[in-house]
Residue frames as a rotation matrix with the C-alpha (Angstrom) as fourth column:
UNK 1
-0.691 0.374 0.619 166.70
0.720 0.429 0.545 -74.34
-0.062 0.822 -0.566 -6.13
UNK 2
-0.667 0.588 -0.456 164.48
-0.593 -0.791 -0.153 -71.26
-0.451 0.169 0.877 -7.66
UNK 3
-0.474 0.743 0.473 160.86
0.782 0.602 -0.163 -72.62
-0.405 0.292 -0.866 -8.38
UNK 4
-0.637 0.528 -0.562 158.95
-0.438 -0.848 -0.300 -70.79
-0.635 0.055 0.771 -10.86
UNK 5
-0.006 0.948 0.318 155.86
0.419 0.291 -0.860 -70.90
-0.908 0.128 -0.399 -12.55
UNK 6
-0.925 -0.264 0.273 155.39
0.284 -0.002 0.959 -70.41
-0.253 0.964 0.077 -16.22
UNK 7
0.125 0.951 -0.284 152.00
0.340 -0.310 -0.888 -67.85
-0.932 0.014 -0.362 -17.33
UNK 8
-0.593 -0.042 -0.804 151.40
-0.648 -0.568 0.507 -67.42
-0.478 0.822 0.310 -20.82
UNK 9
0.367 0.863 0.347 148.41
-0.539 0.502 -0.676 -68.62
-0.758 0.061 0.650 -23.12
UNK 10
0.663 0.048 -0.747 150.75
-0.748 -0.009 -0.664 -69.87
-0.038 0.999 0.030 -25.44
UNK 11
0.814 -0.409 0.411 152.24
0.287 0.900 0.327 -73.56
-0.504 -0.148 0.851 -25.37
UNK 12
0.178 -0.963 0.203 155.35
0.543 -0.076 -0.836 -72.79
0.821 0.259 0.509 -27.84
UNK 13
0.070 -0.503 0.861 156.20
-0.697 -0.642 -0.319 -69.68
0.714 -0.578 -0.396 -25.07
UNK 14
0.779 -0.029 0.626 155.41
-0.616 0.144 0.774 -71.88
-0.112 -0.989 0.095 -22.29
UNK 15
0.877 -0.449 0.172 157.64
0.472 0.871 -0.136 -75.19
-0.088 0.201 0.976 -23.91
UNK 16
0.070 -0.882 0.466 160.43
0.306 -0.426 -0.852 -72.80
0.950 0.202 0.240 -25.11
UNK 17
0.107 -0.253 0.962 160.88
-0.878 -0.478 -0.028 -70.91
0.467 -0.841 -0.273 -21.32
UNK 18
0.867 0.220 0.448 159.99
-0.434 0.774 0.460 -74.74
-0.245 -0.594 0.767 -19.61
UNK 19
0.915 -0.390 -0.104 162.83
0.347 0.892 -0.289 -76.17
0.205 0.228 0.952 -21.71
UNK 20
-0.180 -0.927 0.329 165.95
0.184 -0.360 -0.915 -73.60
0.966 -0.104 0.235 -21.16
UNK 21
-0.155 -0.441 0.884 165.19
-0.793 -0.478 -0.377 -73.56
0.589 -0.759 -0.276 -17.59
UNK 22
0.977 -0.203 0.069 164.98
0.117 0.772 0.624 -77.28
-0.181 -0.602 0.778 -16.63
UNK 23
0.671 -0.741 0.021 168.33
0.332 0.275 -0.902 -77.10
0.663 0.613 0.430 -18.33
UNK 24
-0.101 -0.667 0.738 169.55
-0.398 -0.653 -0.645 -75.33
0.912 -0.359 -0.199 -15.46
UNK 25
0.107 0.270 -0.957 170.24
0.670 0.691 0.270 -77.31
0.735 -0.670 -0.107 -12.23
UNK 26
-0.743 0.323 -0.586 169.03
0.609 -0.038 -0.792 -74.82
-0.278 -0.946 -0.168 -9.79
UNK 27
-0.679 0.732 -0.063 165.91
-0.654 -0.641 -0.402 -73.96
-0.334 -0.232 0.914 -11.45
UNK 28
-0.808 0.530 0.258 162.54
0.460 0.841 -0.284 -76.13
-0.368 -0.111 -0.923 -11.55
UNK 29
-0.443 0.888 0.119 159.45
-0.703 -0.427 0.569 -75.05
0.556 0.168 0.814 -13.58
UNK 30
-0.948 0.219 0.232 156.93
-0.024 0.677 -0.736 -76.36
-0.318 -0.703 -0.636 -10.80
UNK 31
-0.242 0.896 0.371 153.88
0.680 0.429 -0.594 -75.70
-0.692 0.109 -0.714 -13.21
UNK 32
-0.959 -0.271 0.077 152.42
0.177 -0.365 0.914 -73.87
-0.219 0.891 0.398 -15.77
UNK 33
-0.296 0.830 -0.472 149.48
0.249 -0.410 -0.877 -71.45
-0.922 -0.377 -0.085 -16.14
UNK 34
-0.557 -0.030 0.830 147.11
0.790 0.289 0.541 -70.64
-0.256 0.957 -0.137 -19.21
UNK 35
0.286 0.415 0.864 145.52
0.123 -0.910 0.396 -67.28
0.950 -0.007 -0.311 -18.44
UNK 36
-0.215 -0.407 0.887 145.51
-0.376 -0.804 -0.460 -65.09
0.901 -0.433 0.020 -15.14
UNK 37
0.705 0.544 0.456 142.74
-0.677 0.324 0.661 -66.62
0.212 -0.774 0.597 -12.81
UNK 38
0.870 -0.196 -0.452 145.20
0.157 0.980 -0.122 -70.00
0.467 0.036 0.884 -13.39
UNK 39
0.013 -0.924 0.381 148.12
0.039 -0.381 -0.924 -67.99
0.999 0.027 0.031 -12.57
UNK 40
-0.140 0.156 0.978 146.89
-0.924 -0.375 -0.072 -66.55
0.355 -0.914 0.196 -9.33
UNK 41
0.833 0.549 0.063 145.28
-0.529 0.759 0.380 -70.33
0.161 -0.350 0.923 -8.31
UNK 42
0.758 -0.652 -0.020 148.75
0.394 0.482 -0.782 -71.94
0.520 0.585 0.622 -9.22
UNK 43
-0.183 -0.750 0.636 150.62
-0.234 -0.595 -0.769 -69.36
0.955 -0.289 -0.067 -7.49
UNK 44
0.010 0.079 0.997 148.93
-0.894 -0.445 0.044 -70.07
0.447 -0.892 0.066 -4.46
UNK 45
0.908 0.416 -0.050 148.82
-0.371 0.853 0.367 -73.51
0.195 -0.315 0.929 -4.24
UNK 46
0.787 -0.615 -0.045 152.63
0.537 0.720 -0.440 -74.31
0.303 0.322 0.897 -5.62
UNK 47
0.800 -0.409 -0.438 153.99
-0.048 -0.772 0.633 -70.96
-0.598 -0.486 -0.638 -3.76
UNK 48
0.588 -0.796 0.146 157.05
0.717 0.429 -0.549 -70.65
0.374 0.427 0.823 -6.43
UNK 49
-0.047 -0.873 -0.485 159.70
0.982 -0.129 0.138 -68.48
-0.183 -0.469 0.864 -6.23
UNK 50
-0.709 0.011 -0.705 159.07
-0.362 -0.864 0.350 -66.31
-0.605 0.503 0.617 -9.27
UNK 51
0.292 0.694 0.658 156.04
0.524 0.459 -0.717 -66.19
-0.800 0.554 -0.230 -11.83
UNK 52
-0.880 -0.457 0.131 157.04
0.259 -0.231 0.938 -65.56
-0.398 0.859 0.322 -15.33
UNK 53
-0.124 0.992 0.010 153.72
0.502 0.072 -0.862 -63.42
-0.856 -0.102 -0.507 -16.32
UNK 54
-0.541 -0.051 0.840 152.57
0.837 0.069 0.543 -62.77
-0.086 0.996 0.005 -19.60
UNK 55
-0.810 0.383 -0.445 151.07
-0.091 -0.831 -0.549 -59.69
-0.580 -0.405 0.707 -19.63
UNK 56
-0.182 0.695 -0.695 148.24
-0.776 0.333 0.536 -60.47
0.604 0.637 0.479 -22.88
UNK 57
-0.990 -0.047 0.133 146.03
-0.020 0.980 0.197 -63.32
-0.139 0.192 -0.971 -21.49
UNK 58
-0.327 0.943 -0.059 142.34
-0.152 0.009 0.988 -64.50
0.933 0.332 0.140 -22.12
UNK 59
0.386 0.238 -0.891 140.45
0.845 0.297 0.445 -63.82
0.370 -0.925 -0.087 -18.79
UNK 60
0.656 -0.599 -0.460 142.11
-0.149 -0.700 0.699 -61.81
-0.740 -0.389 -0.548 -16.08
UNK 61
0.548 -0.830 0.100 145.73
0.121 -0.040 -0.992 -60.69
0.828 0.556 0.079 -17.81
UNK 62
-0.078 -0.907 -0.413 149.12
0.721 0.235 -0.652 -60.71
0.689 -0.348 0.635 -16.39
UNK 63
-0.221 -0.052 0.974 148.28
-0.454 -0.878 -0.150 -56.81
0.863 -0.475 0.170 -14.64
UNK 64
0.355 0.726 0.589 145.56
-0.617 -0.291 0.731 -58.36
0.702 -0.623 0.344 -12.96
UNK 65
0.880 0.246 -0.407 146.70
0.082 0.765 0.639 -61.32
0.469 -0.595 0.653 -11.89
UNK 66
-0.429 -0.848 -0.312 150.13
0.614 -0.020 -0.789 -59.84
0.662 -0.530 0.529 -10.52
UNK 67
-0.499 0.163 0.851 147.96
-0.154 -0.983 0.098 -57.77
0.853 -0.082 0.516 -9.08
UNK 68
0.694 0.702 -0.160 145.91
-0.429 0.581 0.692 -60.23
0.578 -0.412 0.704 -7.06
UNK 69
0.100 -0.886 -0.452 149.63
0.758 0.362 -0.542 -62.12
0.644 -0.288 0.709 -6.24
UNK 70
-0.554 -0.736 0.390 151.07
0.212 -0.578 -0.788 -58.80
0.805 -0.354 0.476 -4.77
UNK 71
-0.276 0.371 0.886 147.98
-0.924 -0.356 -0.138 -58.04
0.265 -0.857 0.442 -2.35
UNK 72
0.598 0.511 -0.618 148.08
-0.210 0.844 0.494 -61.78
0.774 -0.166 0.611 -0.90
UNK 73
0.203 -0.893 0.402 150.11
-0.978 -0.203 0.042 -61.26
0.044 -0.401 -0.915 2.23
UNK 74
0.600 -0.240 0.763 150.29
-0.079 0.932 0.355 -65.26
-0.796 -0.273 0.540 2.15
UNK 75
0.525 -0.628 0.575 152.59
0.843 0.475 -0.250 -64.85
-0.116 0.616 0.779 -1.03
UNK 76
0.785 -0.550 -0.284 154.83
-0.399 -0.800 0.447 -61.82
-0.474 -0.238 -0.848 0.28
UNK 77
0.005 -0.989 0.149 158.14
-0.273 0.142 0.951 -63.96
-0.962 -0.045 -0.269 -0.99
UNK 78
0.270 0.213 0.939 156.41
0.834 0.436 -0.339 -64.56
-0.482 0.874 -0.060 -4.67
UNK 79
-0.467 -0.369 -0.803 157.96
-0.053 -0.895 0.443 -62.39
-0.883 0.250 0.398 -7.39
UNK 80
0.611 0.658 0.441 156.20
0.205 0.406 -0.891 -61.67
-0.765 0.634 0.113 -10.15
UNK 81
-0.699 -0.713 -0.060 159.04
0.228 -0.301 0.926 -61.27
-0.678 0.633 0.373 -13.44
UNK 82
0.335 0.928 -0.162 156.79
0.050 -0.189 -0.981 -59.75
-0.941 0.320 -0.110 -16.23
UNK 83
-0.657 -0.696 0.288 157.41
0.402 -0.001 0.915 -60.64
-0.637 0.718 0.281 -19.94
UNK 84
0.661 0.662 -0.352 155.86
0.058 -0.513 -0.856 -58.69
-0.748 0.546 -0.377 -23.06
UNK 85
0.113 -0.151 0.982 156.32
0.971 0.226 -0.077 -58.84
-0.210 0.962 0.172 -26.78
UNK 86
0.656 0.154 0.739 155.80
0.578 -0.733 -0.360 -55.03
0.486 0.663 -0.569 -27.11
UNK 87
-0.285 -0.586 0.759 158.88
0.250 -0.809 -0.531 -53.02
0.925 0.038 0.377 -25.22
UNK 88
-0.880 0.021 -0.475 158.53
0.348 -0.652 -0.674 -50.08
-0.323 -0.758 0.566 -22.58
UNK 89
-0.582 0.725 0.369 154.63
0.165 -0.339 0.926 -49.69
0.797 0.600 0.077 -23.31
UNK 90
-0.123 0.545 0.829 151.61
-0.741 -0.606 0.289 -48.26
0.660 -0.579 0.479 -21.46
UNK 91
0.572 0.338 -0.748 151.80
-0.133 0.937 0.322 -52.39
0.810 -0.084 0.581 -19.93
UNK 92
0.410 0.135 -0.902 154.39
0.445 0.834 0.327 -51.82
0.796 -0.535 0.282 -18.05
UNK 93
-0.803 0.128 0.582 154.23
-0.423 -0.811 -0.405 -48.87
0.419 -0.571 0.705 -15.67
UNK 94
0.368 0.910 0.193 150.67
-0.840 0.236 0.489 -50.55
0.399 -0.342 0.851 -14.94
UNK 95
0.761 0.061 -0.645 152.29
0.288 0.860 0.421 -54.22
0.581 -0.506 0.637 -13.94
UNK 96
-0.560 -0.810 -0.177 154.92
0.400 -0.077 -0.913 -52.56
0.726 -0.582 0.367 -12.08
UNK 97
-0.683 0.222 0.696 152.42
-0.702 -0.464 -0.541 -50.41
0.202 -0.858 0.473 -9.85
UNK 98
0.417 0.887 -0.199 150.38
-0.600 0.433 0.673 -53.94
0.683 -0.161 0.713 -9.11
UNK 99
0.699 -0.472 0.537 153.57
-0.457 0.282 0.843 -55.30
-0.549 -0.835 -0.018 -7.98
UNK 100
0.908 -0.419 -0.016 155.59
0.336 0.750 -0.570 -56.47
0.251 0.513 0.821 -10.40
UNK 101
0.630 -0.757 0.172 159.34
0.401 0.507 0.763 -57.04
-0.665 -0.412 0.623 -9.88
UNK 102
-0.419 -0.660 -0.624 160.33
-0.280 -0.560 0.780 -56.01
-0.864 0.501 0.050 -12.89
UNK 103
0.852 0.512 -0.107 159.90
-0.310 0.330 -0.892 -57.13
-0.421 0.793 0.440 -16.87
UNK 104
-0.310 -0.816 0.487 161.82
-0.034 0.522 0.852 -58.59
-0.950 0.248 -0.190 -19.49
UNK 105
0.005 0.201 -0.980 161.22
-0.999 -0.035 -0.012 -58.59
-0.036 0.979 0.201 -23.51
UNK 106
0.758 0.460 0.463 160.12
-0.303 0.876 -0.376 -62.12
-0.578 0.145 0.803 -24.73
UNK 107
0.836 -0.548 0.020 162.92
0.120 0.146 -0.982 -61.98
0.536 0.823 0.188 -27.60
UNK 108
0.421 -0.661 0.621 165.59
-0.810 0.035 0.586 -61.45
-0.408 -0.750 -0.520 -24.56
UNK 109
-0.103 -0.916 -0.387 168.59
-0.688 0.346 -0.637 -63.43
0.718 0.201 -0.666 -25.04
UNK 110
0.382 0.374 -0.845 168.32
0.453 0.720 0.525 -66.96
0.805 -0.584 0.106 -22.94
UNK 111
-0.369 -0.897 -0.241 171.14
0.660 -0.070 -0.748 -65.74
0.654 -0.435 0.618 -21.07
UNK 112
-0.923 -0.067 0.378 169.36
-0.077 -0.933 -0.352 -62.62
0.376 -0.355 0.856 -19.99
UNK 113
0.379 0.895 0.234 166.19
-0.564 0.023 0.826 -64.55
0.734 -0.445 0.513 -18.98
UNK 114
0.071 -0.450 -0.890 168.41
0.669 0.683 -0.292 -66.74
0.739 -0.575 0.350 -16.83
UNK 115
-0.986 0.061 0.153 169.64
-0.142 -0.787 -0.600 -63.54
0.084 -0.614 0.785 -14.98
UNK 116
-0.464 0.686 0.560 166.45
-0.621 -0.703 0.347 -61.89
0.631 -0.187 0.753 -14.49
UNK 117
0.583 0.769 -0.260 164.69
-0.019 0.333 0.943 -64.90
0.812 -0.545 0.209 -12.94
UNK 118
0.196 -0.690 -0.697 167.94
0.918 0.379 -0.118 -64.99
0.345 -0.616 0.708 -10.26
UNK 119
-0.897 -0.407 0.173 167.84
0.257 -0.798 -0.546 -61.62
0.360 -0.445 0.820 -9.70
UNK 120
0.039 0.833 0.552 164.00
-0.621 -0.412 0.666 -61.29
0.783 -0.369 0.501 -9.17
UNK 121
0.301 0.215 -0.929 164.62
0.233 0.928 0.290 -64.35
0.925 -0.304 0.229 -6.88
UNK 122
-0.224 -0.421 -0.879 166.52
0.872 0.316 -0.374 -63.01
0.435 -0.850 0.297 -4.43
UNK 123
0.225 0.592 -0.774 164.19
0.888 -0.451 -0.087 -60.15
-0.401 -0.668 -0.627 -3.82
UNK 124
-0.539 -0.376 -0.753 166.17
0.110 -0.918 0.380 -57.37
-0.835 0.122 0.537 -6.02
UNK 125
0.372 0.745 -0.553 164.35
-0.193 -0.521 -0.831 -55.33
-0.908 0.416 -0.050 -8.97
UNK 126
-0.170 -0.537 0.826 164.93
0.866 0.319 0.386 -55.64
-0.471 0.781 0.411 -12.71
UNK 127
0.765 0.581 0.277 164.84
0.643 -0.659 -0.390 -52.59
-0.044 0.477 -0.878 -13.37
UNK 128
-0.197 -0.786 -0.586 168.25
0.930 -0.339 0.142 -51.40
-0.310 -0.517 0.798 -14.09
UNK 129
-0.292 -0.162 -0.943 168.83
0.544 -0.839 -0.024 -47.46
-0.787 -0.520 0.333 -14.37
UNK 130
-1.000 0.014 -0.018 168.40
-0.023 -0.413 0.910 -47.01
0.005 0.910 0.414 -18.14
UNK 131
-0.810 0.539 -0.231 165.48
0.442 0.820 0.364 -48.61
0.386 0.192 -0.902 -18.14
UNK 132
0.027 0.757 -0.653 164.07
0.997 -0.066 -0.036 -47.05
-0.071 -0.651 -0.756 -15.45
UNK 133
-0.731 -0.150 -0.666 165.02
0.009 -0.978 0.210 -43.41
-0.683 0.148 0.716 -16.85
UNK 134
-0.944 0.289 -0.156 163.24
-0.114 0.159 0.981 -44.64
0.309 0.944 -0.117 -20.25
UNK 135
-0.296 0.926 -0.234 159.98
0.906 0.350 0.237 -46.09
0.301 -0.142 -0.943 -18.39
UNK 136
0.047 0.652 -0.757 159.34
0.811 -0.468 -0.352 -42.58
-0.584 -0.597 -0.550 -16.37
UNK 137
-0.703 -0.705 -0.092 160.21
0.339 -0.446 0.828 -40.78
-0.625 0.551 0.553 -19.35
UNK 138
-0.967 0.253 -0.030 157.82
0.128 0.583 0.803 -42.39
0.220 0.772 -0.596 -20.96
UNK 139
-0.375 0.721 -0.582 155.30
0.267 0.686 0.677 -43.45
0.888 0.099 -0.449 -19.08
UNK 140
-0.391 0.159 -0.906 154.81
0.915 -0.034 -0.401 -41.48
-0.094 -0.987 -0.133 -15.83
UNK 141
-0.921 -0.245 0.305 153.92
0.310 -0.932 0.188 -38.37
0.238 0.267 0.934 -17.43
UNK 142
-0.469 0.689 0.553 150.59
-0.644 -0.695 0.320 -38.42
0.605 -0.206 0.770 -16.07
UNK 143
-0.876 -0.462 0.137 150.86
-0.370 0.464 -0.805 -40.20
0.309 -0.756 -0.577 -12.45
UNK 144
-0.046 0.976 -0.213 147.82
0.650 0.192 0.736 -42.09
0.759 -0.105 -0.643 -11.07
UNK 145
0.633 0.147 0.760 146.15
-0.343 -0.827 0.446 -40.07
0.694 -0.542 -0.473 -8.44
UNK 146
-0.375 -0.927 -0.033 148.74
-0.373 0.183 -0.910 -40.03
0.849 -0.329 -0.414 -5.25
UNK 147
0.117 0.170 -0.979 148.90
0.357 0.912 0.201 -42.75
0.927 -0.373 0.046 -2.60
UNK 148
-0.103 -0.127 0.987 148.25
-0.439 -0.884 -0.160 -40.96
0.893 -0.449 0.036 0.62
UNK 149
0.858 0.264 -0.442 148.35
0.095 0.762 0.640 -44.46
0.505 -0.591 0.629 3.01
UNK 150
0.471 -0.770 -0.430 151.85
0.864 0.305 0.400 -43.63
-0.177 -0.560 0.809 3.22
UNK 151
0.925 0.369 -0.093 153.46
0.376 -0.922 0.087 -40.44
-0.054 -0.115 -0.992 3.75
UNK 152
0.427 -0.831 0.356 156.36
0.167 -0.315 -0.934 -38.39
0.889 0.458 0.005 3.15
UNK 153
0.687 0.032 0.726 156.95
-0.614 -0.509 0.603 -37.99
0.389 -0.860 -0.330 6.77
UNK 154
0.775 -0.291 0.561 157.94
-0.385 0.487 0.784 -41.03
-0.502 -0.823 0.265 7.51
UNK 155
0.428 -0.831 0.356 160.89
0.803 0.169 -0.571 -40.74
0.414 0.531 0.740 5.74
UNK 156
0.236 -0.665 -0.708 164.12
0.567 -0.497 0.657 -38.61
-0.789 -0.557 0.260 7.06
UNK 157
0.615 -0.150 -0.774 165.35
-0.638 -0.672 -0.377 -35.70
-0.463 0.726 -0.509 4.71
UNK 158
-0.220 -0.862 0.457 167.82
-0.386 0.507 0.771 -38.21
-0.896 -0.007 -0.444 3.72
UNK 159
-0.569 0.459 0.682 166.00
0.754 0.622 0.212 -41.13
-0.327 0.635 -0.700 2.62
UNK 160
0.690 0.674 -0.264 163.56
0.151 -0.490 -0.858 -38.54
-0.708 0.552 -0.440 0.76
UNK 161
0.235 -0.731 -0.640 166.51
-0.704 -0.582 0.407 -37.41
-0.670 0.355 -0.651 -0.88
UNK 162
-0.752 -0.450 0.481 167.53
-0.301 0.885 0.356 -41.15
-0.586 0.123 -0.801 -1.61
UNK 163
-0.131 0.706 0.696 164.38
0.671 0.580 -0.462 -42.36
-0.729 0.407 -0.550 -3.01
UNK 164
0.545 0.489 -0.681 164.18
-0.219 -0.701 -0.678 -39.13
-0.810 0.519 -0.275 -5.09
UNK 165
0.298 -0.681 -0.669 167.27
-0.924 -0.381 -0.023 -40.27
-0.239 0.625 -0.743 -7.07
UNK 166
-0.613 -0.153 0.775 166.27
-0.059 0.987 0.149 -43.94
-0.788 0.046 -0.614 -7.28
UNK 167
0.549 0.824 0.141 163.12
0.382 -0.097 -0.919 -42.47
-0.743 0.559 -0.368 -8.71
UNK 168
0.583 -0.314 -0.750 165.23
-0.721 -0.625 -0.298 -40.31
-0.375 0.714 -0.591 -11.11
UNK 169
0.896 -0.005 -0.444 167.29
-0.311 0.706 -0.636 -43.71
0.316 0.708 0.631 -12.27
UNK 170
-0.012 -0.968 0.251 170.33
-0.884 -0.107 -0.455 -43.84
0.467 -0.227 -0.854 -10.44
UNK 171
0.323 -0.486 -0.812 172.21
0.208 0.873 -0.440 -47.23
0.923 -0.027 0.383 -9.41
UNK 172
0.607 -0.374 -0.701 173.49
0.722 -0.109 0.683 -47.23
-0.332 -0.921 0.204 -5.16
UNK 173
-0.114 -0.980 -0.165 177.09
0.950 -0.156 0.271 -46.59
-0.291 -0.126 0.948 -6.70
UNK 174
-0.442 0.118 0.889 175.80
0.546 -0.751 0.371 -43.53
0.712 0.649 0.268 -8.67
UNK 175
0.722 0.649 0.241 173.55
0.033 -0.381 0.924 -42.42
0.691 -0.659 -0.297 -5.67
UNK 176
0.450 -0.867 -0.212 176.68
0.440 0.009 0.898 -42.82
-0.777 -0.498 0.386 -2.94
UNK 177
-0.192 -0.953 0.233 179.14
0.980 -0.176 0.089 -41.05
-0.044 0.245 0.968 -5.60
UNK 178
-0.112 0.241 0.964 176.58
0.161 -0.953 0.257 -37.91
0.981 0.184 0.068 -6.14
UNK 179
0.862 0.359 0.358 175.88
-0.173 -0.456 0.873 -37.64
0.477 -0.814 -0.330 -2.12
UNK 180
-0.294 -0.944 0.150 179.66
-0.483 0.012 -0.876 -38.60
0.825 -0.330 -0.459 -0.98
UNK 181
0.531 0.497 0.686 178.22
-0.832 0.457 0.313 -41.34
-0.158 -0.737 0.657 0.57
UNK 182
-0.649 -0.702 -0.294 179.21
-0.672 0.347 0.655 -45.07
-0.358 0.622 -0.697 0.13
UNK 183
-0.464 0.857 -0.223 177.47
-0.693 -0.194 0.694 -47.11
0.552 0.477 0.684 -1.57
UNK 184
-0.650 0.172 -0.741 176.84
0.548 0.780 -0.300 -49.84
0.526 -0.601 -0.601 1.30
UNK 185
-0.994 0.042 -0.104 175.69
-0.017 -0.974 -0.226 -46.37
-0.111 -0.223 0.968 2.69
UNK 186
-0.633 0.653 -0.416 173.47
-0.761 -0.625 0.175 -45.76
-0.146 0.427 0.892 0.20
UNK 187
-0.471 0.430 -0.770 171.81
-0.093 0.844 0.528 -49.42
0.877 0.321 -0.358 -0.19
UNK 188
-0.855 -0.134 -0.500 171.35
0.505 -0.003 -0.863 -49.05
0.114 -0.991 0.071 3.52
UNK 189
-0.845 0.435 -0.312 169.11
-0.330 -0.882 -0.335 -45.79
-0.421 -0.180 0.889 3.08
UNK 190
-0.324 0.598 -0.733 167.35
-0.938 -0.104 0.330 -47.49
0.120 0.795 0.595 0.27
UNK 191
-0.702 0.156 -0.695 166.53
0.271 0.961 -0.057 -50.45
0.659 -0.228 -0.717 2.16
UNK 192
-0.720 0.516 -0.464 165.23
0.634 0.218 -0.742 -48.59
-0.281 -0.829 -0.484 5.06
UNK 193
-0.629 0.575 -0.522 163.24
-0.715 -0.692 0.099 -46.37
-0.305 0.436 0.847 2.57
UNK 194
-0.785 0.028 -0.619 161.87
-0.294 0.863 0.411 -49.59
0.545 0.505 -0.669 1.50
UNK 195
-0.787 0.098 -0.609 161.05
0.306 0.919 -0.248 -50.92
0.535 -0.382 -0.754 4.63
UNK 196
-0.645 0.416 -0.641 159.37
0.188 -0.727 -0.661 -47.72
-0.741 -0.546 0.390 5.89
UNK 197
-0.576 0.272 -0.771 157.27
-0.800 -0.379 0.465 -47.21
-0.165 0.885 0.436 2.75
UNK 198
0.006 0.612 0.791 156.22
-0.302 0.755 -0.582 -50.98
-0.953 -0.235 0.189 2.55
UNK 199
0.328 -0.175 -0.928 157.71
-0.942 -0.131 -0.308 -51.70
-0.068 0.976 -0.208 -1.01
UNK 200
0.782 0.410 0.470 158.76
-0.418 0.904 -0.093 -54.84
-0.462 -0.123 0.878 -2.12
UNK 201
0.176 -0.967 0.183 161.57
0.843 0.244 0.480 -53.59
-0.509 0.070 0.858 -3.89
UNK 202
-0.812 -0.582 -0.040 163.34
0.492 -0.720 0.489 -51.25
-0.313 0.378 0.871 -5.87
UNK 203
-0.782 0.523 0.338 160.53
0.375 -0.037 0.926 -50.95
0.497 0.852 -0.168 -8.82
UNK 204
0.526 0.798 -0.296 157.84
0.844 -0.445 0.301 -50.05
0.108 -0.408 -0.907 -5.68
UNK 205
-0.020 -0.212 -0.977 159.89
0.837 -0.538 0.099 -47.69
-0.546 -0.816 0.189 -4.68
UNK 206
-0.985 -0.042 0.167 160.01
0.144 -0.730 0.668 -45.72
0.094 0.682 0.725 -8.09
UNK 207
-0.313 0.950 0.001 156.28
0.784 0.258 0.564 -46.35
0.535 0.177 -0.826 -8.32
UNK 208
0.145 0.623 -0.768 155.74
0.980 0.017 0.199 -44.69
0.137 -0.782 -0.608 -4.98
UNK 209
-0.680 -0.345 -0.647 157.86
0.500 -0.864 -0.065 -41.65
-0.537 -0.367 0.760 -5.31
UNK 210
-0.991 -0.102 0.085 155.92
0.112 -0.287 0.951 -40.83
-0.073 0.952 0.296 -8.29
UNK 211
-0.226 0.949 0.221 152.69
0.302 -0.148 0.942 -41.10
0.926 0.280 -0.253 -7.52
UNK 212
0.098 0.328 -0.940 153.02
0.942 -0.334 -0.018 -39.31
-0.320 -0.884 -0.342 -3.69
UNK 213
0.941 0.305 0.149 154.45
0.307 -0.952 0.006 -36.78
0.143 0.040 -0.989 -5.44
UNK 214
0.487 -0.694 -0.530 157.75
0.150 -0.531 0.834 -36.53
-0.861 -0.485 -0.155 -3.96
UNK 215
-0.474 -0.656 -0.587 158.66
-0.117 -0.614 0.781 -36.30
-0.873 0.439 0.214 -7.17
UNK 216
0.654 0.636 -0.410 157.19
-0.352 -0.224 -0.909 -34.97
-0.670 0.739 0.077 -10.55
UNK 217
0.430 -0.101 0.897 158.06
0.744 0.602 -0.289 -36.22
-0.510 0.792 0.334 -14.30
UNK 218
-0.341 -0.219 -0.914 160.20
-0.533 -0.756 0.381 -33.81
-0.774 0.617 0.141 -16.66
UNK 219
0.859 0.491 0.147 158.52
0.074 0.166 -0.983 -33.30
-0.507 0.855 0.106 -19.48
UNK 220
-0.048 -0.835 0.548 160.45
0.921 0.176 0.348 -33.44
-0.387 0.522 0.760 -22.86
């Protein structure tokens, strides 16, 4: 059973998400938040699985309060799934480097909010390759300042390599077909790039290349 939490100041958003996912017998809305502070309070008390976070609220917003989630090491196993009315905007490059998991358009097909909360659940990113070519396309073109807690060192030429071409948008199978690798291989590298880095998942891991530096935005 996936437990998740429902943030958004808006009762139709919350009723409409609350009703297509009781409908599903292995997922449980265990509560429901009306701005950020509630989120974060809510998150900690009812520990779900995943928080469905609006990014717009009154109060803290969805940035902060995934932001507040992600540095609570008592809710390391909370994802935060991040929804927004407006696209690939300046919103979310900012809730992805607080921690978010990933995002999702509000106007999403049920079907495709079903997925996403089951894939943020079991710890992988929503962020599939297009997506993530489009967002640093966008939106990385002028990196916050680089994160210098963790270093390029402590990565092998490999995994530097590996993370350089997660950051650039590539999928395992696509990473393992350009290094003649396989891709169990390559998930392998990009796990222990992960673990060595201190990411939470995929979506840190773009985050991180990008602002250390190891790699730099092409401009259009």
């Amino acid at each position: 059973m996936i437990r998740v939490l429902l943030a958004d100041d808006q009762a139709l958003m919350r009723a409409g998400f609350r009703a297509l996912l009781d409908a599903e017998d292995d997922l449980e809305v265990v509560g429901e938040a009306v701005d950020g502070a509630s989120a974060v309070q809510l998150t900690r008390r009812l520990r779900p699985d995943v928080v469905l976070m609006d990014v717009q609220m009154p109060g803290l917003d969805g940035i902060g309060a995934t932001g507040r989630i992600a540095a609570d090491p008592d809710l390391a196993a909370v994802r935060v799934l991040i929804l927004t009315n407006y696209g690939l905007d300046s919103y979310v490059f900012a809730a992805l480097r607080a921690g978010a998991s990933g995002f999702l358009l509000k106007d999403a097909d049920p079907a495709d909010l079903l997925q996403a909360v089951a894939v943020v659940a079991r710890g992988d990113a929503l962020l599939a390759p297009a997506v993530t070519r489009t967002l640093i396309s966008e939106f990385v073109a002028v990196p916050a300042p680089p994160d210098r807690t963790a270093g390029r060192e402590v990565l092998t030429a490999r995994e530097q390599e590996i993370v350089e071409l997660v950051a650039r948008g590539l999928s395992n199978d696509e990473i393992a077909e350009q290094m003649v690798i396989s891709p169990l291989t390559a998930k392998t590298h990009v796990n222990r790039a992960m673990t060595k880095l201190h990411c939470r998942d995929r979506a840190q891991l773009v985050v991180w290349a990008y602002e250390s530096g190891l790699v730099t935005p092409r401009r259009r």
